[in-house]
C-alpha positions as CSV (number, residue, x, y, z in Angstrom):
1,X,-0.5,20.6,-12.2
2,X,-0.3,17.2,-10.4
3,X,-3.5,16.3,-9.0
4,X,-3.6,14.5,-5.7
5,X,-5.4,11.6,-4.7
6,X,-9.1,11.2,-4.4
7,X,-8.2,12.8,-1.0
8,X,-7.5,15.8,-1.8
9,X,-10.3,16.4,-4.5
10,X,-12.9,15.2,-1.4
11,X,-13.1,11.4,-2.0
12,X,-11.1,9.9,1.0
13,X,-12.7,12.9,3.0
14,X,-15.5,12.1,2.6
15,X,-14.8,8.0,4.4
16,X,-13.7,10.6,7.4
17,X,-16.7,12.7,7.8
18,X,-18.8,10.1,8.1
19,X,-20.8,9.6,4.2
20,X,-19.1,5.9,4.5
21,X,-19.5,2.9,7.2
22,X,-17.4,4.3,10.3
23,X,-14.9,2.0,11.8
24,X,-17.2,1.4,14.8
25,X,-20.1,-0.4,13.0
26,X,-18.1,-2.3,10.8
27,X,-18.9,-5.9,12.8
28,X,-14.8,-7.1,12.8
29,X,-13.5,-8.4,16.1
30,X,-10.1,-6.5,17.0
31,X,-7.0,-8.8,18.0
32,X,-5.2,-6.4,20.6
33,X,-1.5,-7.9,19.5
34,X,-2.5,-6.6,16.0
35,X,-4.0,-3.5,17.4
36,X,-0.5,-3.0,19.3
37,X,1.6,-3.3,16.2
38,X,-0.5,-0.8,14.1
39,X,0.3,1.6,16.3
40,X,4.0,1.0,15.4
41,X,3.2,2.2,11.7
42,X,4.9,5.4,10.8
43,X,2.1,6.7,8.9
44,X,1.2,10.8,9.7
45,X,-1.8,9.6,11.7
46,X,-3.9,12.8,13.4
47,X,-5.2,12.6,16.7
48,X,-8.3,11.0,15.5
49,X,-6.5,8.2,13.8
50,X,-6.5,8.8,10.8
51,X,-4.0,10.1,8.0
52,X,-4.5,12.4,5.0
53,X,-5.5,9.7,2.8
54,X,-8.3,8.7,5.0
55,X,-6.8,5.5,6.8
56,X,-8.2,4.8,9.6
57,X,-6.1,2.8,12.3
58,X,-9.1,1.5,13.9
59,X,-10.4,-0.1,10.5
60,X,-6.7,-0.6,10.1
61,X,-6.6,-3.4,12.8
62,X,-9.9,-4.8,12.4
63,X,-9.1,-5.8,8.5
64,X,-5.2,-7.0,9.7
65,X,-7.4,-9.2,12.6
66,X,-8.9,-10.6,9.4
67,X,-6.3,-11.1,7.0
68,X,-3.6,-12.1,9.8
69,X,-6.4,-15.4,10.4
70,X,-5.9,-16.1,6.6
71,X,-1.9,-15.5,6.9
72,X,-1.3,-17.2,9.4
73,X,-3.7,-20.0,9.8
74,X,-5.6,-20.6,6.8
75,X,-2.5,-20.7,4.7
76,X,0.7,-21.8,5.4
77,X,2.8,-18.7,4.4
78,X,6.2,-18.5,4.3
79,X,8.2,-15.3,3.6
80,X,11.8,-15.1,2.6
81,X,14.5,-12.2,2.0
82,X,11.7,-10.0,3.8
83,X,14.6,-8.1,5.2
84,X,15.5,-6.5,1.4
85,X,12.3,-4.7,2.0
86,X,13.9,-0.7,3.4
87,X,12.1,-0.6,6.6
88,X,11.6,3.5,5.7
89,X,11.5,5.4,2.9
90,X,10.0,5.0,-0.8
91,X,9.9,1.9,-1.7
92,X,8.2,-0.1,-4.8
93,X,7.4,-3.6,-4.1
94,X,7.1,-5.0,-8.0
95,X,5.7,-9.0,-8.3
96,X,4.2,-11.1,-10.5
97,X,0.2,-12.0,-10.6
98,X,-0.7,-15.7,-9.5
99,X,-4.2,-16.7,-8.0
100,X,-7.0,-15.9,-10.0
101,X,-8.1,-12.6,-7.5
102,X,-6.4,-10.2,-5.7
103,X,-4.6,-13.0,-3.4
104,X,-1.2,-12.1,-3.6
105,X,-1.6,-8.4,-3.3
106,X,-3.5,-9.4,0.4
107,X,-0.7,-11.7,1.3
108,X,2.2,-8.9,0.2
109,X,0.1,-6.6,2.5
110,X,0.0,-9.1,5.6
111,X,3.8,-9.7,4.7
112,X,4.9,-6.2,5.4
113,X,2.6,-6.0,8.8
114,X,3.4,-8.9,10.2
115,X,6.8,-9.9,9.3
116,X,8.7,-6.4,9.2
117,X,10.2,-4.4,11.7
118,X,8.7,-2.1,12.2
119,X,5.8,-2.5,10.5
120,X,4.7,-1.4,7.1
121,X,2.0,-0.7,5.1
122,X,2.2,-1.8,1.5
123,X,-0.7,0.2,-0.5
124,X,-1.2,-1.0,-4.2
125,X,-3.1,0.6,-7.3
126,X,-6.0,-1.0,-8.2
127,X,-7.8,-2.0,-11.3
128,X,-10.5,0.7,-11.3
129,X,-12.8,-2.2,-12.0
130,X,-12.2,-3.0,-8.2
131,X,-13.7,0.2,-7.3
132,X,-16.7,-0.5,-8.4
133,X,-17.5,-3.7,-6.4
134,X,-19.1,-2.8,-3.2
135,X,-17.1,-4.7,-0.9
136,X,-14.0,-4.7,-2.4
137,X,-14.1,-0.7,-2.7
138,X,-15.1,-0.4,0.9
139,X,-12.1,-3.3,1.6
140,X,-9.4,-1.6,-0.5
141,X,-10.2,2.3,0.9
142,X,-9.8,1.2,4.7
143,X,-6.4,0.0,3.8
144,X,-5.0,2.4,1.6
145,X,-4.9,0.3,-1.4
146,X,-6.1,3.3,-4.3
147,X,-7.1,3.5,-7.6
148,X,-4.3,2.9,-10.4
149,X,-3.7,6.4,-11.6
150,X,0.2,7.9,-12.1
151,X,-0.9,10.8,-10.2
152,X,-1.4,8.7,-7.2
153,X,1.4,6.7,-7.7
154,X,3.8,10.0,-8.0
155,X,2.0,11.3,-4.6
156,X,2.4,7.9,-2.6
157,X,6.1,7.9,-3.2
158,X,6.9,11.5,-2.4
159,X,5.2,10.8,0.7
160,X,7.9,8.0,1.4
161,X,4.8,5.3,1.5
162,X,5.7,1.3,-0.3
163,X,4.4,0.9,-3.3
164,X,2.9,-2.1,-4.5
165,X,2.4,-3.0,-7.9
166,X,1.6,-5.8,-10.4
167,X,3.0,-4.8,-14.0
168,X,1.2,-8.1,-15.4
169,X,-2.6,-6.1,-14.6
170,X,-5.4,-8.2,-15.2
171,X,-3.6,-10.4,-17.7
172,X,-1.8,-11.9,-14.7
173,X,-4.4,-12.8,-12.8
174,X,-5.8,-14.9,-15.7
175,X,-3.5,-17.3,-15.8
176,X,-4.8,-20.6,-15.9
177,X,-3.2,-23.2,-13.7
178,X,-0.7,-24.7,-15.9
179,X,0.8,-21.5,-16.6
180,X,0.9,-20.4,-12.9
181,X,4.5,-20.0,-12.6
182,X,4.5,-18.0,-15.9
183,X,4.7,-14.7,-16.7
184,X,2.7,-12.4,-19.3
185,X,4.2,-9.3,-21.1
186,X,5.0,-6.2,-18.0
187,X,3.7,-2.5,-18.5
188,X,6.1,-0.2,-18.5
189,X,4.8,2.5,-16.4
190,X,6.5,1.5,-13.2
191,X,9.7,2.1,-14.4
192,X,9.2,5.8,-15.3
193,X,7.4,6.1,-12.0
194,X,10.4,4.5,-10.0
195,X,12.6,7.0,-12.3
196,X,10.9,9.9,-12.0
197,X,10.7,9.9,-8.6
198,X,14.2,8.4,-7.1
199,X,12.6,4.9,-6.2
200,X,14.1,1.3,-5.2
201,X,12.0,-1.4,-7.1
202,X,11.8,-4.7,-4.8
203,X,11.5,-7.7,-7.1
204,X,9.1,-10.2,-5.6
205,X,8.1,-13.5,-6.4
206,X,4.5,-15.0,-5.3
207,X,4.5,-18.5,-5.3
208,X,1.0,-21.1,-4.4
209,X,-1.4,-19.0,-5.5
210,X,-2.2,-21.2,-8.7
211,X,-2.6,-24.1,-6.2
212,X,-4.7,-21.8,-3.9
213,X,-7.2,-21.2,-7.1
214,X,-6.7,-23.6,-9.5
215,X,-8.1,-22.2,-12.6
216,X,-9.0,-23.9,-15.0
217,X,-11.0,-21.4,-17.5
218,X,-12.0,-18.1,-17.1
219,X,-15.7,-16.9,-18.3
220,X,-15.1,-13.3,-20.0
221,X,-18.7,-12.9,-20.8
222,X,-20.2,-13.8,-17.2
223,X,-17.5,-11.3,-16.1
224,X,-18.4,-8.7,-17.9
225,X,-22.3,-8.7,-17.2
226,X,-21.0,-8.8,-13.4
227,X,-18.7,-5.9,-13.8
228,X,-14.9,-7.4,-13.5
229,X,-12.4,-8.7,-16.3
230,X,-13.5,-12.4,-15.9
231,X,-14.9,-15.0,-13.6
232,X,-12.5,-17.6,-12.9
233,X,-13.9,-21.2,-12.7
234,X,-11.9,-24.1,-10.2
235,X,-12.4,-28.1,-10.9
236,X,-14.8,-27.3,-7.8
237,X,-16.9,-24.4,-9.8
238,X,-16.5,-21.4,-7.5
239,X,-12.9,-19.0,-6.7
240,X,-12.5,-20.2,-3.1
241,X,-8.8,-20.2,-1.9
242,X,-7.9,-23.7,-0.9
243,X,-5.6,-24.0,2.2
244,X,-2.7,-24.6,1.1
245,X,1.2,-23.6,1.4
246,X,2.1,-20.0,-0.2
247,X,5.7,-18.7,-0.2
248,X,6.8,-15.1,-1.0
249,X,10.3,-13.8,-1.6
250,X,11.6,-10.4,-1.9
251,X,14.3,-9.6,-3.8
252,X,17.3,-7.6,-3.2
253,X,16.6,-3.5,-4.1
254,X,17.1,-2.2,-7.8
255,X,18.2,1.5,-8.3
256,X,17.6,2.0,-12.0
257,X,19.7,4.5,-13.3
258,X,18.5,6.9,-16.0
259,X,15.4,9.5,-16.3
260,X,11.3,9.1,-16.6
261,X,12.0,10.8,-20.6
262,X,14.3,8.1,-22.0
263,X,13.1,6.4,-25.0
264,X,10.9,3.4,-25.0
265,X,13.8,0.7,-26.2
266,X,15.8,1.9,-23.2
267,X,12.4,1.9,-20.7
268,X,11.9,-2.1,-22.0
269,X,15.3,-2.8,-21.1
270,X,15.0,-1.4,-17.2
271,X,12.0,-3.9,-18.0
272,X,13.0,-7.2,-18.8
273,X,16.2,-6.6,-16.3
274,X,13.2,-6.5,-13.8
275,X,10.8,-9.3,-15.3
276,X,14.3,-11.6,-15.4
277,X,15.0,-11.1,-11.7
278,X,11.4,-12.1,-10.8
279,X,11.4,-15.0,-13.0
280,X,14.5,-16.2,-11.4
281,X,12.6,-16.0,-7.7
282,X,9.6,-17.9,-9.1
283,X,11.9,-20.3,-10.6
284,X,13.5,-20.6,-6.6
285,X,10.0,-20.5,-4.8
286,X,8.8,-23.2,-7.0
287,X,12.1,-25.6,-6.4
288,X,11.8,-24.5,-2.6
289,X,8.7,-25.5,-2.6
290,X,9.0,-28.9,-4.1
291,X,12.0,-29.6,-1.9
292,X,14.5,-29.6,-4.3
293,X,16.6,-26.2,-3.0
294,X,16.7,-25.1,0.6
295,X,16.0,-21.6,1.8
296,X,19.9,-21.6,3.1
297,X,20.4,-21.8,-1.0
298,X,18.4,-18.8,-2.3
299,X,19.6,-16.2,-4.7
300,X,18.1,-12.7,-3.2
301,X,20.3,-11.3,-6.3
């Protein structure tokens, strides 16, 4: 039997009944334009505000307040082919990893807010290491962003929600910053997911976050006494995002035909069709970025 998401077993319940921070302690100013537009989400909200997953649209617009300062004034982002991304329905958003933390998953989710019509909320599966950070557990719950189990996956889709995911995992976001525009081997789950459950994969391509956190090493060992992967280290010591120009592009919408059961050759080759078609709009971002191709010249595929 499929299990739902902690939800339904009592964990996201629990955020509701009160056992967490509520939405009306949490010290976040509110930006009313931001307030307006979650109201525009199409998410099964109760009269209380809050869906069956436990998202709260109060918390919903305080953590958009904060993120919308970094998307729109701390970095410079720029967003192209956002209108590939269905404005309903079940949809996977599928990118590569670039930034030493979790930056490009928070600018995919400001993306879909602020630039789409209506508005949509992009949740992603976490590394269950993430969980276990207090803040970032507290962060990623308020805004539906749950930890990476198929079960979850599989219930998030039926429910029509956007999918985000990162088939690099943690190996991506170790990239050091020469190999920023690269990109490390993919899992393979996300294609039987999309399979199994009738979903278009959006190929995306991040671009500026090796600039934003320019690693230069990663220490494993400190990591691991603190609880996460790794701890990236910048020619300036600490992980702070510098302010600088980030572009994301979205890719036209891939329909993979086949089932969940096919073998594993034939899984790799849905795959690599996938890993090619966000290489080629990393290979744009980066020439867009350096001036050498114009936006009126991208290939959305």
């Amino acid at each position: 039997m499929l299990r739902g998401p902690p939800c339904a077993r009592g964990g996201f319940a629990a955020i509701v009944r009160g056992r967490m921070i509520p939405a009306s302690l949490i010290p976040l100013p509110t930006d009313p334009d931001v307030a307006a537009r979650v109201e525009l989400l199409e998410l099964p909200f109760n009269r209380h505000g809050v869906d069956h997953y436990g998202i709260d649209k109060r918390e919903l617009a305080k953590l958009y307040t904060l993120i919308g300062w970094f998307y729109r004034r701390y970095f410079e982002v720029q967003v192209f082919g956002a209108e590939n991304v269905p404005p309903r329905g079940r949809a996977m958003l599928v990118g590569n990893h670039s930034g030493g933390v979790a930056l490009d998953g928070v600018m995919v989710i400001a993306s879909t807010f602020f630039e789409l019509d209506p508005p949509r909320l992009a949740q992603g599966m976490v590394e269950r290491f993430v969980q276990s950070v207090p803040f970032l557990s507290w962060f990623n719950s308020r805004i539906g962003q749950f930890t990476g189990l198929p079960e979850h996956c599989v219930r998030l889709l039926r429910d029509e929600r956007l999918l985000m995911v990162f088939p690099e995992g943690a190996r991506g976001t170790a990239k050091l910053y020469r190999e920023r525009d690269s990109l490390v081997s993919f899992g393979t789950g996300f294609v039987r997911l999309a399979l199994e459950t009738d979903t278009p994969i959006v190929p995306l391509a991040f671009v500026g976050g090796g600039e934003a956190i320019p690693t230069v090493a990663n220490l494993y060992r400190v990591g691991k006494l603190l609880g996460v992967p790794y701890l990236p280290v910048t020619p300036y010591l600490a992980p702070i995002p510098l302010p600088v120009s980030l572009q994301l592009l979205y890719g036209k919408p891939i329909r993979l035909q086949g089932s969940h059961t096919d073998s594993d050759e034939i899984i790799a080759g849905h795959v690599e069709i996938i890993k090619q078609r966000i290489a080629s709009l990393l290979a744009q971002g980066r020439a867009l970025r350096e001036g050498r191709i114009t936006d009126g010249e991208l290939d959305f595929g």
